[in-house]
C-alpha positions as CSV (number, residue, x, y, z in Angstrom):
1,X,0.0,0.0,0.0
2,X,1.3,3.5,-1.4
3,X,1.5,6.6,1.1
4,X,0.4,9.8,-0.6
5,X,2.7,12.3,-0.1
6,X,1.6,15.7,2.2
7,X,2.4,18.2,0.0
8,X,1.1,20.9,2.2
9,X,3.9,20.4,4.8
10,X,6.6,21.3,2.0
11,X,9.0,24.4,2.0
12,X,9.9,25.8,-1.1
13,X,13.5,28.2,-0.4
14,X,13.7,30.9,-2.9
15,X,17.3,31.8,-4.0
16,X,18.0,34.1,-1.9
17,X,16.6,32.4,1.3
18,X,18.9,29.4,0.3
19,X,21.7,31.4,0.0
20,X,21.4,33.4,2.8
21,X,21.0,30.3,5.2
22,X,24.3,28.9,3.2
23,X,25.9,32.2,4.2
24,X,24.8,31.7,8.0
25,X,25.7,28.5,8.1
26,X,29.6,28.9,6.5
27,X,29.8,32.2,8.5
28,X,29.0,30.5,12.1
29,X,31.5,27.6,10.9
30,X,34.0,29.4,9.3
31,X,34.6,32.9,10.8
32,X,38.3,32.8,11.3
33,X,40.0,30.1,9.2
34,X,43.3,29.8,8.1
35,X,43.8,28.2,4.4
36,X,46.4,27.2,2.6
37,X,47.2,27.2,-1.0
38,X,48.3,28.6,-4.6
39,X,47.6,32.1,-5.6
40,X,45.8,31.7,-9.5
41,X,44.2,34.0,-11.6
42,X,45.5,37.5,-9.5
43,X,44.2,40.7,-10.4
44,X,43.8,44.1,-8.5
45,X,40.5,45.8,-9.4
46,X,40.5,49.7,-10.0
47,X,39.1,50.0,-6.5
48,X,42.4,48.3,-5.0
49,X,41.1,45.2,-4.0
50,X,42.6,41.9,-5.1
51,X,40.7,39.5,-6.7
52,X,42.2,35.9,-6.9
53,X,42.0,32.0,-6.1
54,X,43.8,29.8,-3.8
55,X,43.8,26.1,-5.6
56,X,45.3,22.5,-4.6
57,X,45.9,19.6,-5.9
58,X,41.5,18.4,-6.4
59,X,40.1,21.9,-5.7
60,X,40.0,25.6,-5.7
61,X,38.7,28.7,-3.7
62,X,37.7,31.9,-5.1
63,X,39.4,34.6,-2.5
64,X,38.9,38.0,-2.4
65,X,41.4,41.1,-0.3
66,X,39.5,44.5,-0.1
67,X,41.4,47.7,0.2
68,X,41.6,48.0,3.6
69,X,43.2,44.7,4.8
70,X,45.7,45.1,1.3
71,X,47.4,48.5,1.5
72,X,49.7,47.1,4.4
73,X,51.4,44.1,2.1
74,X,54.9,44.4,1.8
75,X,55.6,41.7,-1.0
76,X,53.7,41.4,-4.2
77,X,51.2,38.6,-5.1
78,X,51.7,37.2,-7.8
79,X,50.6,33.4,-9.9
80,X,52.1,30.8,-8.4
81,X,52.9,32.2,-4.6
82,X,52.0,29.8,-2.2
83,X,50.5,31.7,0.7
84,X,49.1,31.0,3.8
85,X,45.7,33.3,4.2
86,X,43.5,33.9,7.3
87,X,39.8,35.1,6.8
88,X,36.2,34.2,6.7
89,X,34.2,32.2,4.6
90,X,31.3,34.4,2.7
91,X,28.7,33.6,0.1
92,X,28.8,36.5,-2.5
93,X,25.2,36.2,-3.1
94,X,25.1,37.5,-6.8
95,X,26.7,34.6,-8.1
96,X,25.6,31.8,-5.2
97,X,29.6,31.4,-4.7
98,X,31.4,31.2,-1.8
99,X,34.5,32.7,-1.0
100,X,37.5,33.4,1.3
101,X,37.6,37.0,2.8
102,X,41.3,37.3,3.7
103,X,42.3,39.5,6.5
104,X,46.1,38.6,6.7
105,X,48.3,37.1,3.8
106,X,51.6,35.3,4.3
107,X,53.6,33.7,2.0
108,X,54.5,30.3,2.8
109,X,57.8,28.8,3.6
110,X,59.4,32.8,4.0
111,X,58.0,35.5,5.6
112,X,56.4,38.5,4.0
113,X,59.2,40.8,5.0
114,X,62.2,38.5,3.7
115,X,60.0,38.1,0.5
116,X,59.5,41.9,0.0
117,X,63.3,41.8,0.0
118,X,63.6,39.7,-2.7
119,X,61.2,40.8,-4.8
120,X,62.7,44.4,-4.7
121,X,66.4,42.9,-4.7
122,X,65.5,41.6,-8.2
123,X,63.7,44.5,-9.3
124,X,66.7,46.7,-9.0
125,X,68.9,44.2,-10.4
126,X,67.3,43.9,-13.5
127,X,67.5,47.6,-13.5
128,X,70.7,47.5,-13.1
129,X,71.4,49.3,-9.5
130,X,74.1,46.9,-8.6
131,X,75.9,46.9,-11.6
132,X,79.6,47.7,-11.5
133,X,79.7,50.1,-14.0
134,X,77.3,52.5,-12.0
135,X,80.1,52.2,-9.4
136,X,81.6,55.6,-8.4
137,X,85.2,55.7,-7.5
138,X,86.3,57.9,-4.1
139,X,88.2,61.2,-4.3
140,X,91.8,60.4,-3.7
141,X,91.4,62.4,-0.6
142,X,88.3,63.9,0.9
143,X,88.4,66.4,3.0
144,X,84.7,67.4,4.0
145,X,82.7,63.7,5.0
146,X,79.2,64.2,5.1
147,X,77.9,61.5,7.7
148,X,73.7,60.0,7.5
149,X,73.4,58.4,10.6
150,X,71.8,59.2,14.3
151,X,73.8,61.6,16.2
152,X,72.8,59.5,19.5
153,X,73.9,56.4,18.5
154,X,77.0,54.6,18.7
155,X,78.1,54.3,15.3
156,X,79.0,58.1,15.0
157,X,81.0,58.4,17.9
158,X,83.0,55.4,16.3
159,X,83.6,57.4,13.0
160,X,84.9,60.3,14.4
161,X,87.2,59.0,17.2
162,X,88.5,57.0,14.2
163,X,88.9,60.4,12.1
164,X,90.0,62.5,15.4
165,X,92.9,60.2,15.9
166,X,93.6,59.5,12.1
167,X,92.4,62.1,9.8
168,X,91.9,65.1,11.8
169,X,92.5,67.4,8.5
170,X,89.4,66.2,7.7
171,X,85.7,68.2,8.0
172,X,83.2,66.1,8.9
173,X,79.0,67.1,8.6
174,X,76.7,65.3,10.4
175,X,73.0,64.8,8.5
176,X,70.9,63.4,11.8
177,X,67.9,61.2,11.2
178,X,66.5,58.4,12.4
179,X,67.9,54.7,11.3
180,X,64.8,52.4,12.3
181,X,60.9,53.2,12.6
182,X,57.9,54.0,9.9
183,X,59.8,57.4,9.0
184,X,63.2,56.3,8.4
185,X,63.9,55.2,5.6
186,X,62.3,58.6,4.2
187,X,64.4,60.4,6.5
188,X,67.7,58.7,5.2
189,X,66.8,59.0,1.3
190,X,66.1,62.9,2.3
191,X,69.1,63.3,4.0
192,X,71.6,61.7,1.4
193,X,69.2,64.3,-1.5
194,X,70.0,67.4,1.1
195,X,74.1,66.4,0.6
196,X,74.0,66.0,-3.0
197,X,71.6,69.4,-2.8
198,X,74.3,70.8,-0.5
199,X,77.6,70.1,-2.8
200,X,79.9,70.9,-0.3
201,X,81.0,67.2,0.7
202,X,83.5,64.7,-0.8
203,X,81.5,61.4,-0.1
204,X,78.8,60.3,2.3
205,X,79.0,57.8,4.6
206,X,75.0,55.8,5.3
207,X,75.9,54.5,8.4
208,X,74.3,52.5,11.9
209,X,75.3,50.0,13.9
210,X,74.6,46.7,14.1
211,X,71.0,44.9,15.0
212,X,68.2,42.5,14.4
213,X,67.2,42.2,10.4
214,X,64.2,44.1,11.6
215,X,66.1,46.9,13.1
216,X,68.1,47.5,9.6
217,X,64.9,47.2,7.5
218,X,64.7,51.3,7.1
219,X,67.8,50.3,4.6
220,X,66.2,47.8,2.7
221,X,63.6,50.5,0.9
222,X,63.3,51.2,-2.1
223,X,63.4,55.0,-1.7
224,X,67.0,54.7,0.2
225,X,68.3,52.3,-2.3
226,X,67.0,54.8,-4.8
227,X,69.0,57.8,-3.1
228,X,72.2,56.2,-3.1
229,X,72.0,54.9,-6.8
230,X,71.0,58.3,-7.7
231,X,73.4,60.1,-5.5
232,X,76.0,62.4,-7.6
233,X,78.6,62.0,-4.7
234,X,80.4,59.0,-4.0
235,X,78.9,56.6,-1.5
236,X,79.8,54.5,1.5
237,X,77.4,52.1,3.2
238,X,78.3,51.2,6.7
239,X,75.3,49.7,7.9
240,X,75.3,46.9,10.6
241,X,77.2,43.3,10.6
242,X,78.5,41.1,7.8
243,X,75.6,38.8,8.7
244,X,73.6,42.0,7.5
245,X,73.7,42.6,3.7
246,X,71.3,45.5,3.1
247,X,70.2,47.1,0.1
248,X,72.2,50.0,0.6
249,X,75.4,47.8,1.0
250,X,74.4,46.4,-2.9
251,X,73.8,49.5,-4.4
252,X,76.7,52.3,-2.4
253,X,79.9,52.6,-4.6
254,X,81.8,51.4,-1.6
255,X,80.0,48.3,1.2
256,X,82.0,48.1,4.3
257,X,81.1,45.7,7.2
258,X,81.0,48.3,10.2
259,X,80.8,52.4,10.5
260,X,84.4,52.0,11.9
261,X,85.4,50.3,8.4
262,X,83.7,53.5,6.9
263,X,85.9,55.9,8.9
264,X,89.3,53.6,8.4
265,X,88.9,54.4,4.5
266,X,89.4,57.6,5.2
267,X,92.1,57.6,7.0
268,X,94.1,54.8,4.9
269,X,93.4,57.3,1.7
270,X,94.9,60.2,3.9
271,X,97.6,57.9,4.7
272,X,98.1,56.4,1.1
273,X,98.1,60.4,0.3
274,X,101.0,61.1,2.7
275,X,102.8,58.1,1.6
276,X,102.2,59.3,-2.1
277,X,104.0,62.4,-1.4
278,X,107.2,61.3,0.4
279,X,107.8,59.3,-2.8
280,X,107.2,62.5,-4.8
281,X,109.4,64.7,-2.3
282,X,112.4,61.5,-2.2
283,X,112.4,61.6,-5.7
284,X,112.5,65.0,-6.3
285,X,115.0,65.4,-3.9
286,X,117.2,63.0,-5.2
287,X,116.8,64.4,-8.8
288,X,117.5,67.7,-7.6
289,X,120.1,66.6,-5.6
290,X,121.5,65.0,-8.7
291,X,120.9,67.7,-10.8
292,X,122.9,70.3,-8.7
293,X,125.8,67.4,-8.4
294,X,126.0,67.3,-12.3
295,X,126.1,70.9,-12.3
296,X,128.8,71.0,-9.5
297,X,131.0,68.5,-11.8
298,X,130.3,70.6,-14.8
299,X,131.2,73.8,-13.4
300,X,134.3,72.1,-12.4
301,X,135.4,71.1,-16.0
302,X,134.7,74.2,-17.1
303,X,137.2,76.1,-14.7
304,X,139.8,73.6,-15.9
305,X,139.0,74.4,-19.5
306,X,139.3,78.3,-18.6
307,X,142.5,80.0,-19.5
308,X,144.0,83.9,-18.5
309,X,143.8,86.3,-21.5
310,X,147.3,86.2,-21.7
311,X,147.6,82.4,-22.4
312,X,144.6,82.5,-24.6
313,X,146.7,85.9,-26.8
314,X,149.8,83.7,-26.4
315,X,147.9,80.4,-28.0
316,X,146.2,82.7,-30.8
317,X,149.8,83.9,-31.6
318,X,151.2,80.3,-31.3
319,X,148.4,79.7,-33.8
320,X,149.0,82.6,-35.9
321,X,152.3,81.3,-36.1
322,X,151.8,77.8,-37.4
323,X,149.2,79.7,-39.5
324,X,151.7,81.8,-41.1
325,X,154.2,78.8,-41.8
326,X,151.8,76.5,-43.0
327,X,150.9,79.7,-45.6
328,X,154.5,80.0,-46.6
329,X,155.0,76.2,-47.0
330,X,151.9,76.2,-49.2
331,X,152.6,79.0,-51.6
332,X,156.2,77.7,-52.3
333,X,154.9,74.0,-52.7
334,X,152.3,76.1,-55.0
335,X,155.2,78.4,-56.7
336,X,156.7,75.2,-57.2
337,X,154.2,73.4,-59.4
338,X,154.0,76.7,-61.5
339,X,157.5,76.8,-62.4
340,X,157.6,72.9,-63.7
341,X,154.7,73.4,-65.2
342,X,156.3,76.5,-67.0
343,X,159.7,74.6,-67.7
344,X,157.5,72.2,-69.4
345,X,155.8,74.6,-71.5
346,X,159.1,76.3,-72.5
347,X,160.6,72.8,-73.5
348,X,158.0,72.3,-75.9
349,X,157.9,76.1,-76.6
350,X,161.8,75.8,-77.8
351,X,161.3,72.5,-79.5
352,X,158.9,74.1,-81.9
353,X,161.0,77.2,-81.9
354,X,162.7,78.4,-85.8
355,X,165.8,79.2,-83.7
356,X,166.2,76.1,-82.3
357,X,166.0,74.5,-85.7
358,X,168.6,76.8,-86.9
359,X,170.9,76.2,-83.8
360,X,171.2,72.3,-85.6
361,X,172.7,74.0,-88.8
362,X,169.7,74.6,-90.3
363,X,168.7,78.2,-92.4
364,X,166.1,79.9,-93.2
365,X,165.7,82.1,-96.4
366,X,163.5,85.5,-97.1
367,X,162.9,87.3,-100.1
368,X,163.4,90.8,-100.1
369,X,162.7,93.6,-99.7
370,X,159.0,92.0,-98.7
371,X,160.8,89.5,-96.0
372,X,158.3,86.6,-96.6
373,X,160.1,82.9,-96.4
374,X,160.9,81.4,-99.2
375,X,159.5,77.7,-99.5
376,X,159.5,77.0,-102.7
377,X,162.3,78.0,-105.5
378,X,159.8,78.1,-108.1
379,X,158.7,81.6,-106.5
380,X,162.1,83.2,-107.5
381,X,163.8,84.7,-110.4
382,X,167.5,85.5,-111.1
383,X,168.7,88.7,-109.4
384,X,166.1,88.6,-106.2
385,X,167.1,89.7,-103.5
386,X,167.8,87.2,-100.6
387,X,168.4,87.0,-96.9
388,X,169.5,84.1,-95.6
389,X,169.0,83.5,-91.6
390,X,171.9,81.1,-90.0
391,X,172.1,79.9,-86.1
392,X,174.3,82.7,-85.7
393,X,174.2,85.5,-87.3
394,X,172.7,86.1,-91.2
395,X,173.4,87.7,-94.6
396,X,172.4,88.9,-97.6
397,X,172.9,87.5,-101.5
398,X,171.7,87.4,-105.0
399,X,169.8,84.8,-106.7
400,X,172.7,83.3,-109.7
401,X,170.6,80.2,-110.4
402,X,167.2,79.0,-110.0
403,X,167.0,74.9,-109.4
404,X,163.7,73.5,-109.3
405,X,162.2,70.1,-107.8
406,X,163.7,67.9,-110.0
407,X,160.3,65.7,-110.0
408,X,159.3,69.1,-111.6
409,X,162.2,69.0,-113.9
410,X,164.5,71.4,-115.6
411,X,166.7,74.4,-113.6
412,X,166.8,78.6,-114.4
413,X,170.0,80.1,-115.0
């Protein structure tokens, strides 16, 4: 047998009444929850809250950060960050879907502080901020040292005993601010601006002592490591322990371990300085010592090359002298060659001489009164005139007979 159904005893929900029960419900179960999982599908609204999902292995969770719990967030959320998120568990009625409302993020495995510094580590190493070439080299020796640090705390009374005792040529300026707290970090970025603003120091030294990571934080910002890289004076970052590797340490032209390392720069560049200049001063005074020496032995041989006017007249006339006879020597030797070279020409001169041909019994004939020489007999007729010239002496006949060249033939009597 069949039971009818009472269909009068049946509640029908609408939407919204089944939603809003499913919203009791989860709130009364699931006020303050903490939920771990992956960030997916992150995006920040225009009204500045985040919008994203947190998803496992089998299932995922629609999330949801308004403005007001967000603005605090150190680190940046991003796909793929696990996170560890604390909230309440909501029904956003519009869509029937319920969500996390998270209060308080953390990323998982490293906390939100530690990850902040990474992020930002990374971001200013891609932009290059610790990139050796950005690196500023110290003056070889500065005088003025501008100082960012608090004026009651220990590291500044370590930098200037240091430069009291070491370097006291140098000026020092003290920029006070605070090194830890909300403000400080503006206050140090400020303070490194108001020395580049100032122009009146040779480097600044960002400096504190030593402390808990938390303590140093105010020189992990962005807007001090922003300072320092944009800073046109050389930098030195003193802050804390070796254990302690801030920002500022990666991106100052100089990183030193303590504010006492800081001030021991100074005074090793002071004393490198000094040292510098007693090489300069030996060396110059050995060359000048030199120098003068030279000078000394120079001066020396030329006194011994120095004679009295009357030596140096008497060695002129000695020279005058041996001038004089090496003159006379040359114009004999000179006379000398003239008279064999006139000898010879008077040799040849009397070899082709008429006389000389006469002197070997040999005449010579001219037909008068004209007195031309007579070479050929055929040029004379009987009763001409003739004068006859002998080796010694000549004389004077008449022409009897006429005898020709017999290859002529025939005679003229």
């Amino acid at each position: 047998m069949q039971t009818k159904k009472n269909n009068s005893s049946r509640h029908i929900y609408t939407v919204s009444e089944i939603t809003q029960d499913i919203k009791l419900i989860l709130e009364a179960n699931f006020n303050d929850v903490w939920v771990e999982g992956e960030v997916s599908n992150f995006r920040v609204a225009t009204s500045g809250h985040f919008y994203f999902s947190l998803k496992d292995q089998t299932a995922i969770l629609a999330a949801a950060m308004f403005r007001g719990a967000n603005k605090d967030i150190k680190f940046k959320i991003e796909d793929g960050l696990k996170v560890i998120c604390f909230g309440k568990i909501d029904v956003y009625s519009p869509r029937g879907q319920y969500q996390l409302i998270v209060e308080r993020i953390e990323p998982k495995g490293i906390g939100a502080q530690q990850l902040a510094f990474e992020q930002l580590k990374n971001r200013l190493f891609k932009e290059g901020f610790f990139d050796p070439v950005h690196k500023k080299p110290l003056p070889l020796m500065p005088f003025r040292v501008g100082i960012v640090t608090s004026s009651a705390g220990a590291a500044i009374r370590d930098i200037l005993q240091i430069l009291k005792k070491g370097a006291p040529c140098v000026d020092v300026v003290i920029r006070s601010v605070r090194v830890q707290g909300e403000s400080a970090a503006s206050e140090i970025a400020w303070a490194i601006e108001d020395f580049n603003a100032f122009k009146q120091v040779d480097v600044i030294i960002i400096s504190r002592g030593g402390g808990s990571v938390e303590d140093l934080w105010s020189f992990n910002e962005e807007v001090v490591a922003r300072a320092i890289y944009n800073s046109r004076i050389p930098t030195i970052s003193a802050v804390g322990h070796q254990i302690n590797i801030t920002l500022s340490d990666l991106v100052a032209d100089v990183f030193v371990e303590t504010p006492s390392a800081a001030a021991k720069i100074i005074v090793d560049k002071k004393n490198a300085l000094l040292a510098e200049l007693d090489g300069y001063r030996y060396r110059l005074t050995s060359f000048v010592s030199e120098t003068i020496h030279g000078w000394g032995n120079n001066l020396v041989a030329l006194k011994h090359m120095l004679k009295s006017p009357q030596d140096r007249l008497l060695e002129k006339q000695q020279l005058c002298d041996e001038i004089r006879e090496r003159l006379g020597q040359n114009m004999q030797h000179y006379l000398n060659i003239i008279k064999e070279r006139a000898g010879s020409l008077i040799e040849k001169l009397e070899a082709l001489s008429p006389l000389a041909v006469l002197s070997r019994g040999y005449s010579l004939s001219m037909l008068l009164p004209e007195g031309t020489i007579i070479k050929d007999a055929v040029n004379l007729k009987l009763g001409d005139k003739v004068k006859t010239v002998l080796g010694k002496g000549s004389f004077i006949g008449s022409v009897e007979e006429v005898i020709k060249d017999k290859s002529k033939g025939g005679s003229l009597r």
